[in-house]
One Martini backbone bead per residue (centre of mass of N, CA, C, O) as a GRO file, in nm:
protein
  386
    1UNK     BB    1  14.565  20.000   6.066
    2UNK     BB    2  14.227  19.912   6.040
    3UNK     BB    3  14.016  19.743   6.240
    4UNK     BB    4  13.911  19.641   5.896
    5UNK     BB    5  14.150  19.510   5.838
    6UNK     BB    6  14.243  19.332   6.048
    7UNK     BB    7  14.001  19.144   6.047
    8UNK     BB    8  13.966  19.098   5.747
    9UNK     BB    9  14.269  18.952   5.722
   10UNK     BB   10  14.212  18.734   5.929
   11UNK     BB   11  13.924  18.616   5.813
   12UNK     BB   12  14.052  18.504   5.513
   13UNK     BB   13  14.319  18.368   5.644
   14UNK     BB   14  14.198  18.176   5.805
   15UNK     BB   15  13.989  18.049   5.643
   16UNK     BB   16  14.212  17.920   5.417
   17UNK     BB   17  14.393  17.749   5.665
   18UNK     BB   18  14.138  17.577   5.746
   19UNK     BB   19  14.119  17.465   5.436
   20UNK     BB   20  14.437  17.352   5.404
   21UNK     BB   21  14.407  17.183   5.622
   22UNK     BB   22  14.136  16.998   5.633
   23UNK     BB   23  14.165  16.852   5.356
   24UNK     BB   24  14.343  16.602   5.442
   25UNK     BB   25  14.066  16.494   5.662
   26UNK     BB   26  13.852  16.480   5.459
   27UNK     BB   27  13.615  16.199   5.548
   28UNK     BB   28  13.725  16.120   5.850
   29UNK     BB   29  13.745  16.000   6.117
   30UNK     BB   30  13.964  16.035   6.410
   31UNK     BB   31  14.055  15.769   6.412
   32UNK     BB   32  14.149  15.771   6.090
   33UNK     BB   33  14.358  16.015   6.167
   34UNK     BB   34  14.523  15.881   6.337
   35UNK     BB   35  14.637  15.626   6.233
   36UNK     BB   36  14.725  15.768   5.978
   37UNK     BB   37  14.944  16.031   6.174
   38UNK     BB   38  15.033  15.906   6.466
   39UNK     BB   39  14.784  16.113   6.552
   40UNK     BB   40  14.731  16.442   6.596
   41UNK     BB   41  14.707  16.655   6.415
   42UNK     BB   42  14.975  16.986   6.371
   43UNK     BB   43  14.930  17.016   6.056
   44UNK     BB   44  15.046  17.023   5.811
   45UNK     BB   45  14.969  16.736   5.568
   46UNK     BB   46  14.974  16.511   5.393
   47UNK     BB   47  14.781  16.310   5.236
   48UNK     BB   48  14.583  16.011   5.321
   49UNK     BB   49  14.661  15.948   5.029
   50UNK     BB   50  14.869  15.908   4.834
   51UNK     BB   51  14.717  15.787   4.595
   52UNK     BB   52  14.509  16.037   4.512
   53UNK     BB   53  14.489  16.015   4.188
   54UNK     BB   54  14.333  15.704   4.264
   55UNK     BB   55  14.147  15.702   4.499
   56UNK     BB   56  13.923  15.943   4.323
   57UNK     BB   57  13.798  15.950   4.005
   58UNK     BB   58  13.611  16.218   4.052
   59UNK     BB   59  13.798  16.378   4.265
   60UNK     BB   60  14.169  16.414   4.183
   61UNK     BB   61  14.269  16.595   4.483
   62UNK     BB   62  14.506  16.777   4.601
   63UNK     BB   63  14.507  16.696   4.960
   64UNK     BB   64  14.721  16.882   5.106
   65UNK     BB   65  15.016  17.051   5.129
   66UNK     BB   66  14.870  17.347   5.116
   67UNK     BB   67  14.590  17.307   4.991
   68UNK     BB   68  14.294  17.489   4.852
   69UNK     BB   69  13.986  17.451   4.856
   70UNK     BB   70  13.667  17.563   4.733
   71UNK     BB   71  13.612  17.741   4.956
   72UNK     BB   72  13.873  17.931   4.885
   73UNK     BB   73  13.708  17.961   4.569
   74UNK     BB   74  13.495  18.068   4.633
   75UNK     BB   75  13.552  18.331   4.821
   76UNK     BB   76  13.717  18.477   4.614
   77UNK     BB   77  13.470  18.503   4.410
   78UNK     BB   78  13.278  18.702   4.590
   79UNK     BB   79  13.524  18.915   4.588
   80UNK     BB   80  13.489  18.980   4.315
   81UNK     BB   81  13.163  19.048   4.299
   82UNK     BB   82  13.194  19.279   4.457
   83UNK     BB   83  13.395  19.458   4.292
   84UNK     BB   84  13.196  19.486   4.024
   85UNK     BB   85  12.984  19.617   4.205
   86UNK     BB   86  13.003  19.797   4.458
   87UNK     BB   87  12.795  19.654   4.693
   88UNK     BB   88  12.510  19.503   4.752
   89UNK     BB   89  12.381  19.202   4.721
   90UNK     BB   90  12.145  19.001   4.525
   91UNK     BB   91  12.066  18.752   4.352
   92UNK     BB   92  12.124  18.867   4.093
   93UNK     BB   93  12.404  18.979   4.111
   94UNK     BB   94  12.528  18.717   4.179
   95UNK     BB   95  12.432  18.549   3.920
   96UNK     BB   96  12.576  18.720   3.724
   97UNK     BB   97  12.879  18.726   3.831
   98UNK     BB   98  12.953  18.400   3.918
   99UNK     BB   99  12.946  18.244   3.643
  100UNK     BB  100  13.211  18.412   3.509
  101UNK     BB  101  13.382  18.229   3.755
  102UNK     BB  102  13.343  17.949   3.664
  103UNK     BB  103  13.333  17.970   3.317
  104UNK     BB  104  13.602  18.199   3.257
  105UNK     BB  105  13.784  18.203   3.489
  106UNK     BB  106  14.119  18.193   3.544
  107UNK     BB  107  14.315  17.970   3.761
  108UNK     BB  108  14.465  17.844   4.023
  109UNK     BB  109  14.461  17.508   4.108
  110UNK     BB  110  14.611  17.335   4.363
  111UNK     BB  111  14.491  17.045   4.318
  112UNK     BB  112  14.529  17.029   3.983
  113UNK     BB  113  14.838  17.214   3.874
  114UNK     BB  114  14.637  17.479   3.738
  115UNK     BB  115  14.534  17.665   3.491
  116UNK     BB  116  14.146  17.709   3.543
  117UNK     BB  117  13.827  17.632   3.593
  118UNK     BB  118  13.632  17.652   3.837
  119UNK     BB  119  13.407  17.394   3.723
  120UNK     BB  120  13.676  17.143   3.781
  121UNK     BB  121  13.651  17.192   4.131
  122UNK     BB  122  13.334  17.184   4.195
  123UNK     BB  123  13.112  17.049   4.332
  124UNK     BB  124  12.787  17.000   4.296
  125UNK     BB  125  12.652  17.181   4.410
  126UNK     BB  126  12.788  17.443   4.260
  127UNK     BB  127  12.743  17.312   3.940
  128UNK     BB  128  12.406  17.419   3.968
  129UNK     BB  129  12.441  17.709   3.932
  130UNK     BB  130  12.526  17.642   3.608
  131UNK     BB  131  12.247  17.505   3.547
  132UNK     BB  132  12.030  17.721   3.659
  133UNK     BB  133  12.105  18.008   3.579
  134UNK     BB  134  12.281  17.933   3.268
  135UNK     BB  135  12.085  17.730   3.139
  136UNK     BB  136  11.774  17.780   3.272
  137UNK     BB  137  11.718  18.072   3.388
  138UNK     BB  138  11.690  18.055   3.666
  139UNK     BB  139  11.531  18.268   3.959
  140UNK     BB  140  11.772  18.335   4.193
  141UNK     BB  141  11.571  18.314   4.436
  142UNK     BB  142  11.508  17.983   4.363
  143UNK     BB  143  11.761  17.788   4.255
  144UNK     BB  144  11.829  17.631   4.493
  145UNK     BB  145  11.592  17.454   4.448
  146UNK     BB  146  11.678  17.096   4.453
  147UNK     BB  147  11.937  17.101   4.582
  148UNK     BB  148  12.141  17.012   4.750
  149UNK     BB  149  12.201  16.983   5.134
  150UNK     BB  150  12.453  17.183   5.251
  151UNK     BB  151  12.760  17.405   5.275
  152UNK     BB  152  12.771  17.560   4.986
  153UNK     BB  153  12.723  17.815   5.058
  154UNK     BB  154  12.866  17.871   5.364
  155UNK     BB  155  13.167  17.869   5.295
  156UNK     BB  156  13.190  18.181   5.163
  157UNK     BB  157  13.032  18.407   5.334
  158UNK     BB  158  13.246  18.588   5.485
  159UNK     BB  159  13.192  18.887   5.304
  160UNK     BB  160  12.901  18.961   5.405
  161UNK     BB  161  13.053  18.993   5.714
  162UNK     BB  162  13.210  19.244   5.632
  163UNK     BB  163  13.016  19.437   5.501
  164UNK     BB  164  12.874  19.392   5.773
  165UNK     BB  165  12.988  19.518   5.989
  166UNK     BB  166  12.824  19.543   6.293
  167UNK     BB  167  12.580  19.373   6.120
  168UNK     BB  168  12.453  19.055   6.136
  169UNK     BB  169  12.137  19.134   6.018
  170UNK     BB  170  12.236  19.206   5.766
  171UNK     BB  171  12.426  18.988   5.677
  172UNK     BB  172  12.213  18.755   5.693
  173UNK     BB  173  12.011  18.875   5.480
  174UNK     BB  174  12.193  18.872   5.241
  175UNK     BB  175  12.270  18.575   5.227
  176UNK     BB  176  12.004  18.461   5.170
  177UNK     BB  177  11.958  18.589   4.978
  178UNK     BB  178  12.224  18.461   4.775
  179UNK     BB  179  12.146  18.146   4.856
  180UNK     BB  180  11.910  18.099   4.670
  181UNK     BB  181  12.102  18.045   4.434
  182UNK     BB  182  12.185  17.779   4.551
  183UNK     BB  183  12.014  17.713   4.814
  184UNK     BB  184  11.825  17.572   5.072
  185UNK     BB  185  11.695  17.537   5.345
  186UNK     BB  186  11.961  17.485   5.583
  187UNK     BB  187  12.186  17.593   5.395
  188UNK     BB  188  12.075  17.876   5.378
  189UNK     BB  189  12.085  17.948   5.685
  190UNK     BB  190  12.376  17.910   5.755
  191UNK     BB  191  12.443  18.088   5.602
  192UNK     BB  192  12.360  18.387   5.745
  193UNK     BB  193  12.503  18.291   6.033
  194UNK     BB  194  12.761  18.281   5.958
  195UNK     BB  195  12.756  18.582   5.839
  196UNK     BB  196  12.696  18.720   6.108
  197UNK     BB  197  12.910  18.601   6.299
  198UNK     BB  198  13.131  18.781   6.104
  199UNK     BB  199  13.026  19.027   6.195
  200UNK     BB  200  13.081  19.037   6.461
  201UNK     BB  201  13.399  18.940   6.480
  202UNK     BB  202  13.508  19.264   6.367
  203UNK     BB  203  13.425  19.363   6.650
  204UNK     BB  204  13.588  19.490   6.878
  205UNK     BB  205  13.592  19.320   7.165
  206UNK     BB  206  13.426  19.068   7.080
  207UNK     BB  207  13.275  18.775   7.206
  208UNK     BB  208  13.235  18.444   7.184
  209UNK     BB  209  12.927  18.446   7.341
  210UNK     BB  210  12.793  18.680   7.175
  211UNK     BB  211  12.853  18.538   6.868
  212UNK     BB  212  12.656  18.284   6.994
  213UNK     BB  213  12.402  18.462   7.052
  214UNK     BB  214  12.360  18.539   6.727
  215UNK     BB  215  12.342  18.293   6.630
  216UNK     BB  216  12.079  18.199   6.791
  217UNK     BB  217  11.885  18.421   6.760
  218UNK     BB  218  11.881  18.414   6.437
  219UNK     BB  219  11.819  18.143   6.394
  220UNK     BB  220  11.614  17.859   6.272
  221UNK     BB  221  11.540  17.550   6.326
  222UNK     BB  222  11.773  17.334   6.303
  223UNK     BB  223  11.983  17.499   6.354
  224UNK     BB  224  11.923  17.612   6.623
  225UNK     BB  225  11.888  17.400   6.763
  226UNK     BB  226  12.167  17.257   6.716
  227UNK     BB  227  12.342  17.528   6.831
  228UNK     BB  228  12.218  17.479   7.129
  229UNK     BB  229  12.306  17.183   7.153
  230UNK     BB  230  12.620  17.198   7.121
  231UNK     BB  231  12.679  17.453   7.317
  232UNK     BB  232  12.612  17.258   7.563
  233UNK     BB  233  12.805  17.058   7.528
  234UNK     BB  234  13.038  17.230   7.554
  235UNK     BB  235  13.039  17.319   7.846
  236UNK     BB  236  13.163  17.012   7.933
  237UNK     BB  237  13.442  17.077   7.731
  238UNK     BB  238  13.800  17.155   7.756
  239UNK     BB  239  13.909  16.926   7.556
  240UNK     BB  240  13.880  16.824   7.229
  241UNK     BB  241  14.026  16.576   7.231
  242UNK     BB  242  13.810  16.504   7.448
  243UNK     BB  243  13.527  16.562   7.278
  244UNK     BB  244  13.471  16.444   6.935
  245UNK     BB  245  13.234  16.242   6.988
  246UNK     BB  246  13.026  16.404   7.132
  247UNK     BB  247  12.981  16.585   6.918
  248UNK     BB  248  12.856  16.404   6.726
  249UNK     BB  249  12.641  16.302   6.885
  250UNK     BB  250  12.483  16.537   6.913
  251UNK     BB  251  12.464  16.621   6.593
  252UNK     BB  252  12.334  16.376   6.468
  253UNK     BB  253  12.020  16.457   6.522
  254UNK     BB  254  12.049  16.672   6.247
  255UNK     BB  255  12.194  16.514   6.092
  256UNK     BB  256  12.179  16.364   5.748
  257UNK     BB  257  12.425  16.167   5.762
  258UNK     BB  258  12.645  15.938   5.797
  259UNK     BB  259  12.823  15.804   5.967
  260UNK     BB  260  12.950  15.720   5.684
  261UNK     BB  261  13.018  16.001   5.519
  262UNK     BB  262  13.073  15.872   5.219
  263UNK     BB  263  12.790  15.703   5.303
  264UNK     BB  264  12.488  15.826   5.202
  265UNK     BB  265  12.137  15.808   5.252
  266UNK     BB  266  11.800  15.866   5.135
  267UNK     BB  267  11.812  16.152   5.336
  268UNK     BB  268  12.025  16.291   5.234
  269UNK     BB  269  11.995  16.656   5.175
  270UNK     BB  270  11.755  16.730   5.220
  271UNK     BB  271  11.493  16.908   5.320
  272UNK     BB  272  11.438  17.053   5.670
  273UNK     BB  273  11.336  17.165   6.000
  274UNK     BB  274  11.513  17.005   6.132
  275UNK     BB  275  11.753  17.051   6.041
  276UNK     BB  276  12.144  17.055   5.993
  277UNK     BB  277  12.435  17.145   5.936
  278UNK     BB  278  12.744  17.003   6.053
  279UNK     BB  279  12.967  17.256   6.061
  280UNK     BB  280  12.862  17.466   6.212
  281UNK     BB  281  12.808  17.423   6.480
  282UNK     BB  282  13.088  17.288   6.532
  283UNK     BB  283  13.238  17.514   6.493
  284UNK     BB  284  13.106  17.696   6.757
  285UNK     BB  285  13.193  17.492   6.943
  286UNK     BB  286  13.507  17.510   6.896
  287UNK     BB  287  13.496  17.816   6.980
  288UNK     BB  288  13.414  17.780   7.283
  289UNK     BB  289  13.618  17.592   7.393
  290UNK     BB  290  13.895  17.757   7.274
  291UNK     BB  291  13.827  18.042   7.324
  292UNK     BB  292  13.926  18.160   6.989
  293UNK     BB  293  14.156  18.008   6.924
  294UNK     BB  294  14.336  17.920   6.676
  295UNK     BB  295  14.484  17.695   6.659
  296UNK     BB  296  14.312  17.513   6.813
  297UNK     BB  297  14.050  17.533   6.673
  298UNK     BB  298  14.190  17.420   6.367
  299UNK     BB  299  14.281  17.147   6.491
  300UNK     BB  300  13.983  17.037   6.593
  301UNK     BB  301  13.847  17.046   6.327
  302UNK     BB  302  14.019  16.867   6.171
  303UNK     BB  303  14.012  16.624   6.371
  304UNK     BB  304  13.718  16.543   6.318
  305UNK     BB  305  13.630  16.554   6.052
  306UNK     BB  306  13.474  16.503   5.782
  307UNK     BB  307  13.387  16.818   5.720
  308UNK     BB  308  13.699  16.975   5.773
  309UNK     BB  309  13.707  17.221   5.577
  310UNK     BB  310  13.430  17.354   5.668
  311UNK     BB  311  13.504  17.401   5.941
  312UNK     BB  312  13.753  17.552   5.941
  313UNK     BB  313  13.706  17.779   5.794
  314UNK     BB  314  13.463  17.898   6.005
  315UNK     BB  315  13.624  17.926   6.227
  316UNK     BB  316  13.839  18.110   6.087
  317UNK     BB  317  13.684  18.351   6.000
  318UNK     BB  318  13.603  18.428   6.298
  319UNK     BB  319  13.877  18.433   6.440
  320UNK     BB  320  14.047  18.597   6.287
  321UNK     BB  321  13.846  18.849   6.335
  322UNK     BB  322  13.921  18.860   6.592
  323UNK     BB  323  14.267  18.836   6.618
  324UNK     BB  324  14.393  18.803   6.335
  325UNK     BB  325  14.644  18.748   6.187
  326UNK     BB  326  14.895  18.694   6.441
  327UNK     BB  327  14.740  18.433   6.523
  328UNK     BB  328  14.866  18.280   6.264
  329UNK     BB  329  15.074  18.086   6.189
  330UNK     BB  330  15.291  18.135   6.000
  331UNK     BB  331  15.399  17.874   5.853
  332UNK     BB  332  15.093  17.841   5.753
  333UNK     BB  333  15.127  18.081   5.578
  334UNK     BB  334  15.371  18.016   5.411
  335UNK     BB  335  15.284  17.743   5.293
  336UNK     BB  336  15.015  17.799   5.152
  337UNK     BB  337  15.099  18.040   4.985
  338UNK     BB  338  15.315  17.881   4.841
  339UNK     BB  339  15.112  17.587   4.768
  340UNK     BB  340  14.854  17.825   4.652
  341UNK     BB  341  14.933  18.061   4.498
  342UNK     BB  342  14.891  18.351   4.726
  343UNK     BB  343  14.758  18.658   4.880
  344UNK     BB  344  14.586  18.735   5.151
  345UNK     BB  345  14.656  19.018   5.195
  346UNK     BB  346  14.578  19.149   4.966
  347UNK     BB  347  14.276  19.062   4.983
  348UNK     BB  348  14.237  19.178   5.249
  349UNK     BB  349  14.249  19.460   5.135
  350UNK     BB  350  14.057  19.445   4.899
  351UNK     BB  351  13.807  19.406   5.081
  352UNK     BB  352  13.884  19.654   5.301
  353UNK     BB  353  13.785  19.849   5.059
  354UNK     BB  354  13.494  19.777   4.973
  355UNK     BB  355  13.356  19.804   5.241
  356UNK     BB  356  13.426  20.092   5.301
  357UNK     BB  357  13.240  20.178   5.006
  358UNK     BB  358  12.971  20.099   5.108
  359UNK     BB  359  12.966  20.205   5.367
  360UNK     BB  360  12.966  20.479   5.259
  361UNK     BB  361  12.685  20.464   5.103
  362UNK     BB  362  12.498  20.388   5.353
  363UNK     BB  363  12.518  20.631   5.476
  364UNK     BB  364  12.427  20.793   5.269
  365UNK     BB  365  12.125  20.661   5.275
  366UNK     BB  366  12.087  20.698   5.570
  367UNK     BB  367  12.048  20.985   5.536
  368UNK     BB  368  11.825  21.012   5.334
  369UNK     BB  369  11.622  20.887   5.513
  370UNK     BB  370  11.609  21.078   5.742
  371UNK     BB  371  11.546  21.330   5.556
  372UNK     BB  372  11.275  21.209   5.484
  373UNK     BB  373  11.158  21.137   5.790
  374UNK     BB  374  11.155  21.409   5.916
  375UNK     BB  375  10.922  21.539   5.707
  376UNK     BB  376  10.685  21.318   5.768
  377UNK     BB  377  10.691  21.322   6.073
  378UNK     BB  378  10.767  21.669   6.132
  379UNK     BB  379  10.599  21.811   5.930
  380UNK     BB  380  10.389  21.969   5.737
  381UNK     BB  381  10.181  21.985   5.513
  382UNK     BB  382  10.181  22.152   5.186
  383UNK     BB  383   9.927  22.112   5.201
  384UNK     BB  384   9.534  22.140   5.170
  385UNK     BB  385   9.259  22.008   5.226
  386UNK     BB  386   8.934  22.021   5.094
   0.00000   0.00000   0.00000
């Protein structure tokens, strides 16, 4: 195996095991998730709410129990509209591919129990793609505009960070071209940054702050602050357990939503240079906190709260990408895979032959460049000026 496919397997499993522990604790405070499994998670567990399917009769997703939840399956979904373009993505081709991923494709949708579509699963912010795509027949590059601003472009972008290997700059630069697709302002930035941190993290024996100052270096606006400002918070603290208040009170003033996290204010999700999504940042600091360590960064995450399955998936394709699938509890890898009838395994090869062909692509383009540029710059001119 070769250390792109190590990577790529540990960075897709990493992502979707930590969305699939997240997912049951997802939109709840920490006191609220001690209370409600008699301390902290400390694996898969059941629903929070054991009557799922009408506790919240707008999306009635059967979340606990090792199901992936729409995190893993838009990142899914990015893995095929690479296979299908065979090359790097613009926001033209991604909007191209992505519509008849959400709305011509079955597959399995584990919180559903059924195989539908993907736009039957997707939060409002995803099924904007298709009303501004498909529907208004929106501009790619600026159709994010107007949607709400979360972290629904950035759960996904794991993908851009693999094929962009060793290259977090180009990583950057792509997720953003994708993501204007879907999101603006800080949603669409923290794509990029994401993508960087998942590409610097498949470089082998890079460290996590490494990855971490990638990640300040790249970012801009609020998105930076907020990055900067909770990894300051995080060197004070040695073990996430005592340190879950902290982590939130830093991050309050970047985030938009309010302390009641289901109940967010008429300011919430709007554009602002000054903002940043709660999810990366989070991400990040309980990264650096557990200094890469898979299991526990996502059981940090988990334990978090508040959109911890968004927190979770981004840690685990970082951490992943950095240890590998045997970094991740086996039996959380054989529960996942087997209530959300999946082959991790699968994909992750699937992706990192995918990437290995591009990357064939770009040397060749870069052989061609060099041999153009080497004619311009050093070569004296064919002709003489009369």
């Amino acid at each position: 195996m070769t250390a792109l496919e190590h990577a790529t397997i540990g960075a897709l499993t990493g992502a979707a095991i930590g969305d699939a522990l997240g997912g049951a604790t997802e939109g709840y405070s920490p006191e609220q998730i001690q209370r409600r499994y008699g301390g902290f998670v400390e694996g898969i567990v059941p629903p929070f709410n054991p009557d799922w399917q009408n506790a919240r009769p707008v999306s009635p997703f059967h979340k606990g129990d090792g199901h992936i939840t729409d995190d893993s399956l838009m990142t899914e979904s990015l893995v095929s509209v690479y296979s299908h373009v065979g090359d790097h993505l613009d926001a033209y081709s991604f909007a191209a591919h992505i519509i008849p991923e959400l709305i011509e494709k079955k597959r399995w949708i584990p919180e559903l129990h059924q195989e539908t579509l993907l736009i039957h699963r997707v939060f409002h912010a995803e099924k904007w793609l298709v009303h501004k795509l498909h529907h208004s027949h929106a501009d790619p590059r600026e159709a994010g505009v107007g949607n709400m601003v979360n972290c629904g472009a950035t759960m996904y972008m794991a993908p851009v960070g693999i094929v962009n290997a060793g290259a977090p700059e180009a990583a950057y630069k792509e997720a953003i071209d994708i993501a204007g697709a879907h999101q603006s302002s800080y949603g669409r930035e923290a794509a990029g940054v994401f993508a960087a941190a998942v590409a610097a993290a498949i470089t082998p024996q890079t460290k996590v702050d490494e990855i971490l100052e990638i990640a300040v270096d790249l970012a801009h606006d609020g998105t930076k602050s907020a990055i900067q400002t909770i990894l300051k918070t995080a060197e004070t603290i040695s073990d996430w357990r005592a340190g879950l208040q902290e982590l939130r009170r830093s991050i309050a003033p970047f985030d938009s939503m309010a302390e009641a996290y289901r109940e967010p204010g008429p300011d919430a999700r709007k554009p602002s240079r000054l903002r940043a999504i709660e999810e990366l940042p989070i991400a990040l600091a309980i990264l650096k906190i557990t200094r890469g360590n898979f299991k526990e960064g996502v059981l940090g995450a988990i334990n978090y709260g508040r959109d911890s399955d968004s927190i979770a998936t981004m840690l685990g394709a970082i951490s992943g990408a950095m240890n590998g699938r045997n970094s991740i509890p086996e039996d959380w890898v054989e529960t996942v895979e087997r209530e959300s009838k999946r082959d991790f395994l699968a994909l992750g090869k699937t992706m990192a032959a995918i990437a290995r062909n591009i990357a064939e692509k770009d040397a060749a383009r870069e052989s061609r460049v060099a041999l153009a540029r080497e004619k311009i710059y050093s070569n004296p001119p064919l002709y003489r000026a009369k």
